[in-house]
TITIGU-637149 format. One line per field, with one value per residue (C-alpha): residue in one letter; x, y, z; residue number from 1. Coordinates in pm, 1 decimal, padded with zeros to 6 digits. Example, Ala and Ser with C-alpha at 12.3 -4.5 7.8 and 13.67 -1.06 7.14 Angstrom:
2
voza = [a	s]
xx = [01230.0	01367.0]
yy = [-00450.0	-00106.0]
zz = [00780.0	00714.0]
dokol = [1	2]
This chain:
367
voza = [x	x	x	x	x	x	x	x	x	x	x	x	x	x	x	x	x	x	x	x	x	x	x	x	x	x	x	x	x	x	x	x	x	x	x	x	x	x	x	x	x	x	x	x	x	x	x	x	x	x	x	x	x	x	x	x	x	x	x	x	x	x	x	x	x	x	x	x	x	x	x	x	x	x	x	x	x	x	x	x	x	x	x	x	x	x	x	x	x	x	x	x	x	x	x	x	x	x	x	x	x	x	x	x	x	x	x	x	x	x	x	x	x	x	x	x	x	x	x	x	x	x	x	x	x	x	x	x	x	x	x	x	x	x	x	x	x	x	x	x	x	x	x	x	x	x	x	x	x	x	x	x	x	x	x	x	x	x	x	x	x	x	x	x	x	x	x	x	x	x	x	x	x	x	x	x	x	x	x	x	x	x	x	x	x	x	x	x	x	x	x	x	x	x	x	x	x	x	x	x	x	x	x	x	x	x	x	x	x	x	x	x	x	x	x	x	x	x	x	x	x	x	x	x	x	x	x	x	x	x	x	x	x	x	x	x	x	x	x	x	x	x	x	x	x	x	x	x	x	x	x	x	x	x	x	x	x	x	x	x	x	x	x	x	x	x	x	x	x	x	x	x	x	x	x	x	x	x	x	x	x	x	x	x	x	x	x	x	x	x	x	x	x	x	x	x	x	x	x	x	x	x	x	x	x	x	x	x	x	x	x	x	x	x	x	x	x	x	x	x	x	x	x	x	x	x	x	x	x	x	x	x	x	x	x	x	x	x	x	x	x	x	x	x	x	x	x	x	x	x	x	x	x	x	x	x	x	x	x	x	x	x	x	x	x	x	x]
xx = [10300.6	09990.9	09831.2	09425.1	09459.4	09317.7	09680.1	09958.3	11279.8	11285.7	11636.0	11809.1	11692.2	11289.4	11081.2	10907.6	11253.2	11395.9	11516.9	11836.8	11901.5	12043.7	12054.4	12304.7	12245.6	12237.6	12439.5	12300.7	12170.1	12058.1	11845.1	12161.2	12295.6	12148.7	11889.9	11950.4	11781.4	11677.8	11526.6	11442.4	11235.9	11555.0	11736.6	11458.6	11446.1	11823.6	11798.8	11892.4	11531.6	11617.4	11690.5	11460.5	11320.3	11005.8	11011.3	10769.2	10658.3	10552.2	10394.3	10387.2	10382.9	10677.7	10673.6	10704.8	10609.3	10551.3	10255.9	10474.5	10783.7	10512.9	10425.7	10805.0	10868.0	10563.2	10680.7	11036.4	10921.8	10695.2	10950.0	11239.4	11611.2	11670.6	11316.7	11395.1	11225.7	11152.0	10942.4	10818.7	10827.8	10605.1	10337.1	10116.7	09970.0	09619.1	09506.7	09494.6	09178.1	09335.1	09659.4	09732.4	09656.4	09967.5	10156.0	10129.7	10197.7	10505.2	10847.3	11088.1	11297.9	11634.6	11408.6	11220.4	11570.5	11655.7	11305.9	11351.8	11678.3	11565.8	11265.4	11437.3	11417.4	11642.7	11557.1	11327.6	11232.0	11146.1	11099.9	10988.6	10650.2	10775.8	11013.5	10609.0	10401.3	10600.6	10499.5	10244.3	09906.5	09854.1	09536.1	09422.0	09346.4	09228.7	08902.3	08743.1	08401.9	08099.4	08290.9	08511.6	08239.2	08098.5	08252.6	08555.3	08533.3	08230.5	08406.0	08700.8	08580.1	08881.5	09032.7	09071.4	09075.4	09413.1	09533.7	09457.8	09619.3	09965.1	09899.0	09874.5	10191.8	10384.8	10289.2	10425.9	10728.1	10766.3	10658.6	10633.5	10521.7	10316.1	10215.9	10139.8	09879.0	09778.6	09427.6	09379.9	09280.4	09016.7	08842.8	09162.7	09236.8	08912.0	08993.3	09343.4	09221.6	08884.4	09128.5	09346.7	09082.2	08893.8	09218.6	09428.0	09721.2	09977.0	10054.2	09893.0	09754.6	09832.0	09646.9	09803.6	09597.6	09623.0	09866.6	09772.5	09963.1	09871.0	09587.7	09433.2	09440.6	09587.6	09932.8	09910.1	10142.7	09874.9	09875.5	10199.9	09935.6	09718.7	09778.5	09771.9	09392.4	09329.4	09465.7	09236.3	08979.8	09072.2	09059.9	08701.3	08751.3	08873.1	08730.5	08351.8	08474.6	08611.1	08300.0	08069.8	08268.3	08234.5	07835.4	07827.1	08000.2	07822.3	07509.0	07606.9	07681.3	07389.1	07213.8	07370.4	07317.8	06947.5	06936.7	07123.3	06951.9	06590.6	06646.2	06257.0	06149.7	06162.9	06533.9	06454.0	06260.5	06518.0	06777.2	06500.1	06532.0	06863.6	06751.9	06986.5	06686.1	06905.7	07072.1	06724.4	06597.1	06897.8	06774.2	06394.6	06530.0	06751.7	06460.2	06243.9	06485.7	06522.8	06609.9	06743.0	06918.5	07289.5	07379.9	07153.9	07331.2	07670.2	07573.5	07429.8	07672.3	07942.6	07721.6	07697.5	08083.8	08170.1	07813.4	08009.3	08344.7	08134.6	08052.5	08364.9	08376.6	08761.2	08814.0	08517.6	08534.7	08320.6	08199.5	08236.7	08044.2	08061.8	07918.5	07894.8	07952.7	08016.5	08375.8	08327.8	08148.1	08179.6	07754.8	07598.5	07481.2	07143.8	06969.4	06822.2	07199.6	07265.7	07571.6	07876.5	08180.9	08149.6	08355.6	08293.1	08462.0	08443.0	08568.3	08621.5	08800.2	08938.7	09091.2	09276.0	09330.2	09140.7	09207.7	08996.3	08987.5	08806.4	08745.8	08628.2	08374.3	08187.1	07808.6	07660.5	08012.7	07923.6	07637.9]
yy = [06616.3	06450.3	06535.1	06582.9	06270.2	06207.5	06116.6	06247.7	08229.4	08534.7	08545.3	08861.8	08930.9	09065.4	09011.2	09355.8	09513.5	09765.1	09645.6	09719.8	09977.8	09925.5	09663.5	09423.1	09098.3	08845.8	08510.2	08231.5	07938.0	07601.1	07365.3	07164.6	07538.2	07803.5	08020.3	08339.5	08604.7	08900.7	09188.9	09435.7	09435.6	09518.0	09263.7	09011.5	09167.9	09077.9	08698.9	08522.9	08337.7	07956.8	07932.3	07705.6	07586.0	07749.8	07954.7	07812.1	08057.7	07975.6	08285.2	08292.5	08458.7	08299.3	08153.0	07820.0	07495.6	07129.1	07256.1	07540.2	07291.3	07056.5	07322.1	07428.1	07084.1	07064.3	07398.9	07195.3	06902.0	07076.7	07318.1	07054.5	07043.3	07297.4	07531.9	07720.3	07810.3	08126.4	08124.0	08505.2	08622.8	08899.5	08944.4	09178.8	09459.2	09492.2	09162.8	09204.1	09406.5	09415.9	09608.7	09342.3	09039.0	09208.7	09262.5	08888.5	08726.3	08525.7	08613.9	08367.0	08482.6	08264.8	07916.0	08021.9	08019.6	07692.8	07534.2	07680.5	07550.3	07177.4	07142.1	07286.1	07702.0	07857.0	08214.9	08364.5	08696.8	08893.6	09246.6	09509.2	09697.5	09996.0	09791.8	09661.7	09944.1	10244.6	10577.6	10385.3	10193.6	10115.5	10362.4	10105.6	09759.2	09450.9	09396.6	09084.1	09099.3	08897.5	08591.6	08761.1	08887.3	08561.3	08326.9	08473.3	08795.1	08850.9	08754.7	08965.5	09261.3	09372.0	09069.4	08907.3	09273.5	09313.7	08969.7	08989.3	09316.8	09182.8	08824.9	09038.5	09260.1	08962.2	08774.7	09086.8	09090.1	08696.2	08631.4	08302.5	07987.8	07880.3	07943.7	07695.3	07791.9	07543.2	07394.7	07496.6	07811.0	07691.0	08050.3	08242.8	07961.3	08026.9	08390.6	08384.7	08175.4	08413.7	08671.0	08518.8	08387.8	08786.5	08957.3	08737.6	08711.0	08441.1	08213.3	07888.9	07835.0	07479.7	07383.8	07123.7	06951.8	07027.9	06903.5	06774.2	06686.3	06314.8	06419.2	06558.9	06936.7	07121.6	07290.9	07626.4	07906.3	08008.7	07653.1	07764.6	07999.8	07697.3	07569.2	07178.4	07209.6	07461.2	07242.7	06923.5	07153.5	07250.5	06910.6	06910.5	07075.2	06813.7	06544.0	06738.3	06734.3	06389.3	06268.8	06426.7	06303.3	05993.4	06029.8	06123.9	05831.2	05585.4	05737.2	05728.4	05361.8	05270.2	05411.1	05217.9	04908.4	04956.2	05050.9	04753.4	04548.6	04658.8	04846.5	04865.3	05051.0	05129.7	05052.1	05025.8	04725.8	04584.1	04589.3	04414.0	04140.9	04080.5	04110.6	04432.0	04573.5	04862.4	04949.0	04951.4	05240.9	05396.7	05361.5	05455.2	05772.7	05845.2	05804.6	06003.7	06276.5	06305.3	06541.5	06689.4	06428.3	06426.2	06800.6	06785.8	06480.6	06622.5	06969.9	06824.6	06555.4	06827.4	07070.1	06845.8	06769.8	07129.3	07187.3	06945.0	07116.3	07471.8	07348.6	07284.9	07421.4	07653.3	07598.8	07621.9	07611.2	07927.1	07904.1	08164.9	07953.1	07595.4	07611.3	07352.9	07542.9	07573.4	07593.2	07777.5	08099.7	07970.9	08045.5	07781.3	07425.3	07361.5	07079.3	06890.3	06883.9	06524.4	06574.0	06773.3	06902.8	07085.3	07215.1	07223.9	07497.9	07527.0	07838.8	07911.6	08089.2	07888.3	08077.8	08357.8	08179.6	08185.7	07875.3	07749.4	07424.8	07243.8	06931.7	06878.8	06661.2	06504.7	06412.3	06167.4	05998.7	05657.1	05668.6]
zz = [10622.5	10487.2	10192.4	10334.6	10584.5	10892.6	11034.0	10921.1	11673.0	11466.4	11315.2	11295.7	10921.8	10963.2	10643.4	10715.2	10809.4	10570.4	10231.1	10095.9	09808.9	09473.1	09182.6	09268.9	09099.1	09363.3	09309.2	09179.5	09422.1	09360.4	09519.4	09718.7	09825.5	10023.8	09802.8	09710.1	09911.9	09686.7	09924.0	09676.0	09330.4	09133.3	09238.1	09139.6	08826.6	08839.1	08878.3	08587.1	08451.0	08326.9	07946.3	07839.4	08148.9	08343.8	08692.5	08953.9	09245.2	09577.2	09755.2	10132.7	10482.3	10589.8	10921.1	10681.9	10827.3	10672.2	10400.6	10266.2	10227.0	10036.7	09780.2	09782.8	09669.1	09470.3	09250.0	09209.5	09059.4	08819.1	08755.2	08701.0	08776.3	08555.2	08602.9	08906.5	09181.2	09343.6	09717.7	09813.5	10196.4	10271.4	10551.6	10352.7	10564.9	10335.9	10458.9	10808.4	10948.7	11308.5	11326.0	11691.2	11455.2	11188.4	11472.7	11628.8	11276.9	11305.9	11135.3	11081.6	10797.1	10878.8	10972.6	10646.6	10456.7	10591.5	10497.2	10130.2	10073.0	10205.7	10003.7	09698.6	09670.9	09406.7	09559.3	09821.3	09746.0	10099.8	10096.8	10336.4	10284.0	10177.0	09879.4	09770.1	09850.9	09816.2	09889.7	10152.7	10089.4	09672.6	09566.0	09344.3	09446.3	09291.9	09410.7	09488.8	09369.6	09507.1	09589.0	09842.3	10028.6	10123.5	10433.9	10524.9	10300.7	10493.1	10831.4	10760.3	10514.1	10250.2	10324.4	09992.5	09809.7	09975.8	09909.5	09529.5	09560.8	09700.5	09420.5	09124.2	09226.9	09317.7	09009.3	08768.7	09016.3	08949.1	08626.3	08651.4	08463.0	08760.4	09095.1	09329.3	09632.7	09918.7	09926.9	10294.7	10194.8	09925.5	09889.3	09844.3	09600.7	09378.1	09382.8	09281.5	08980.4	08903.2	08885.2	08645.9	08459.8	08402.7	08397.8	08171.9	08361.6	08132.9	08456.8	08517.9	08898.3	09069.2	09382.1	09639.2	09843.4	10255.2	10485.9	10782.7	11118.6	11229.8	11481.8	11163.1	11216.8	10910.2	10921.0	10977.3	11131.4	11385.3	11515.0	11759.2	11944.4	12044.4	12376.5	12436.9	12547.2	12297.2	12021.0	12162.0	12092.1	11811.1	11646.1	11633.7	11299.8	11107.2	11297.8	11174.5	10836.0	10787.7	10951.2	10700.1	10448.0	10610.1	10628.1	10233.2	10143.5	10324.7	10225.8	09860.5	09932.2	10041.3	09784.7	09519.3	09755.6	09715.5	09362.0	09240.7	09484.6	09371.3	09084.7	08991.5	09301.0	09680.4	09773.2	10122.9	10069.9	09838.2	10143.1	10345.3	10154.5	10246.7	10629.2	10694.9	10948.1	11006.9	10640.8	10531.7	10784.3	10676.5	10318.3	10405.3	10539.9	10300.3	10023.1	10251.7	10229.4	09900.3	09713.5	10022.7	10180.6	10109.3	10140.5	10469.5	10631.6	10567.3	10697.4	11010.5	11074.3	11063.0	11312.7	11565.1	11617.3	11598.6	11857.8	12095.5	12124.2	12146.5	12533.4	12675.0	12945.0	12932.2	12594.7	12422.0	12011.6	11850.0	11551.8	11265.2	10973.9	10866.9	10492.2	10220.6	09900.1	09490.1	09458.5	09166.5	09334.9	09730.9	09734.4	09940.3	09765.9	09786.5	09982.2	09641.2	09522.7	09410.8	09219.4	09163.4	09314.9	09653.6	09968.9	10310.6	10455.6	10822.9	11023.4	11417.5	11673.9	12007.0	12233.4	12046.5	11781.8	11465.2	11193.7	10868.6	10778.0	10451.4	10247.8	09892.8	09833.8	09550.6	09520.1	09327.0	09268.6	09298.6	09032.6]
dokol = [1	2	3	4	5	6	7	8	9	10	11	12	13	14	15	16	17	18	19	20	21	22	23	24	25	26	27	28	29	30	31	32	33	34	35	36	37	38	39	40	41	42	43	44	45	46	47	48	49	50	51	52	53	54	55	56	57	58	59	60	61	62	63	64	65	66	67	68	69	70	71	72	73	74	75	76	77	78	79	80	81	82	83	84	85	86	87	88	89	90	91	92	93	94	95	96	97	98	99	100	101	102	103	104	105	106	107	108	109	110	111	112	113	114	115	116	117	118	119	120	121	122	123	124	125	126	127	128	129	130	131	132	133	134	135	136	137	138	139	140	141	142	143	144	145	146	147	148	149	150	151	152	153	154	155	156	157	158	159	160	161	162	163	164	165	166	167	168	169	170	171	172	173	174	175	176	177	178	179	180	181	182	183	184	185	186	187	188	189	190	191	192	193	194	195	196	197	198	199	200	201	202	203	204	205	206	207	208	209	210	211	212	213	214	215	216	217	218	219	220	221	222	223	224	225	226	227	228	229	230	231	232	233	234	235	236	237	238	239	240	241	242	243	244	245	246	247	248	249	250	251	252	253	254	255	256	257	258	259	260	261	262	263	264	265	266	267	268	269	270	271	272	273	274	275	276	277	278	279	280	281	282	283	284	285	286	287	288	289	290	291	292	293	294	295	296	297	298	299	300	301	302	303	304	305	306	307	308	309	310	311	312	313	314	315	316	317	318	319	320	321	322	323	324	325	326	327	328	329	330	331	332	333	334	335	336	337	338	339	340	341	342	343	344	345	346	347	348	349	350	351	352	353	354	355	356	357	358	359	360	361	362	363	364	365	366	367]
């Protein structure tokens, strides 16, 4: 897998299936050996913590692919040889709105076993709903404030309310030393760390940055559901955001070309001096623009890639948002931005299948 490039069965045992009773302590695994699969909270509680090393987590869905082994692998280097690593299973039913969408989630507890042990799991912790929520749905929840109402809080409503619900009980289940959480999913991201910010939970949050297959799209376990014409399709999401990322830095460019090359005044005429006719209508419109240029350009560029793929004809892209935002609060940039850290965050459904995709980007870097 590719770290944010351009190129880059169910087994017999079900994650949601019902968990063993009783405290056993499980036997220890290490990363050459198969990991030790703890089902229930007690025997978490069981497994032996490092002495003087740290305990990395790695929180999934299962169904792991290519980006889950990367933050796998990511937790084991930060943790160490001697850290350990623990890698939790468990497709939480508070997240889904749809009770179809819960039931179509993919579970692939023996592949997932496999892919822990290879990218260097000490444990995988997978237990069944009623082992996390028992006596049915928790009565209180985490809830996610503003910030997980916007984009896809406001696309899937309780959403992220019943993800920081499951994150905060894994994370006193865990106790870890650090949790590692994909980029892909930027917003949950920024949650996960607002929360541990305001609640002061003692566990440092590491972001890796998104894998990506080598057409570009980003690993995800939904990808399987995308037929080959479906998945062409579907590439229009990275391809929009790689292009406005593209457009922002060639922009940027150019506006350092004019400045240096007429630093007293109009940069387009500065780049007519060097007889680049065409740079320098780039730069008049660019000056035109601004203060709203950049955000504007990379908006639009975006739009009009994902506006393509919306008219094919059988398998037509439909767009849920495509937003440029603050990564701190995910509430839209404004058009006379001209510097600072941003993410375009693009969301859309292609045939059944619903996938997010998003890119950080920086304005005003080369200034």
């Amino acid at each position: 897998m590719t770290t944010s490039s351009r190129t880059g069965n169910t087994g017999p045992t079900d994650p949601q299936g019902t968990a063993p009773q009783g405290p056993t302590a499980p036997e220890g695994a290490t990363s050459q050996g198969t990991p030790a699969l703890l089902r229930t909270a007690a025997e978490l509680d069981a497994l032996p913590r490092p002495a003087g090393a740290e305990r990395a987590v790695v929180m999934t869905m299962g169904a792991l692919h290519e980006g889950h082994a990367t933050l796998i692998r990511a937790a084991r280097a930060a943790a160490g040889p001697d850290g350990q690593v623990v890698v939790t299973v468990f497709v939480n039913p508070l997240q889904f709105g749809e009770a179809a969408d819960l039931d179509r989630y993919p579970r692939t507890l023996d592949a997932d076993l496999a892919t822990a042990a290879a990218a260097g799991a000490d444990a995988v912790f997978a237990p069944g709903v009623d082992e996390v929520y028992p006596g049915g749905e928790p009565q209180v929840r985490i809830t996610a404030g503003p910030m997980g109402e916007r984009l896809e809080g406001a696309s899937r409503p309780g959403h992220f309310d019943g993800m920081l619900t499951v994150v905060a009980k894994l994370l006193h289940l865990t106790r870890p030393d650090e949790a590692f959480y994909g980029q892909k999913d930027a917003q949950q991201l920024a949650l996960i760390r607002r929360m541990v910010r305001d609640l002061n939970f003692g566990v440092r949050i590491t972001g890796v940055p998104t894998v990506r297959d080598p057409d570009g799209l980003a690993l995800s376990s939904r990808n399987r559901f995308l037929s080959p014409q479906e998945r062409h399709t579907a590439l229009a999401l990275p391809r929009a955001l790689f292009a406005a990322q593209d457009r922002l830095a060639a922009q940027q460019a150019l506006h350092e070309r004019a400045k240096a090359t007429a630093p007293g005044g109009d940069r387009a005429a500065g780049l007519n001096k060097l007889g680049e006719a065409r740079a320098a209508a780039d730069a008049q419109a660019v000056a035109l623009a601004r203060p709203n240029g950049a955000p504007a350009a990379v908006r639009a560029t975006a739009r009009a890639i994902l506006e393509e793929a919306a008219t094919r004809g059988r398998h037509p892209l439909v767009l849920d948002y495509l937003a440029l935002v603050d990564p701190a609060d995910f509430t839209e940039i404004p058009d006379d931005r001209e510097s600072g850290e941003a993410i375009l965050a693009v969301a859309a459904r292609v045939g059944d299948t619903r996938l997010i995709d998003n890119i950080p980007l920086t304005f005003g870097a080369l200034t």
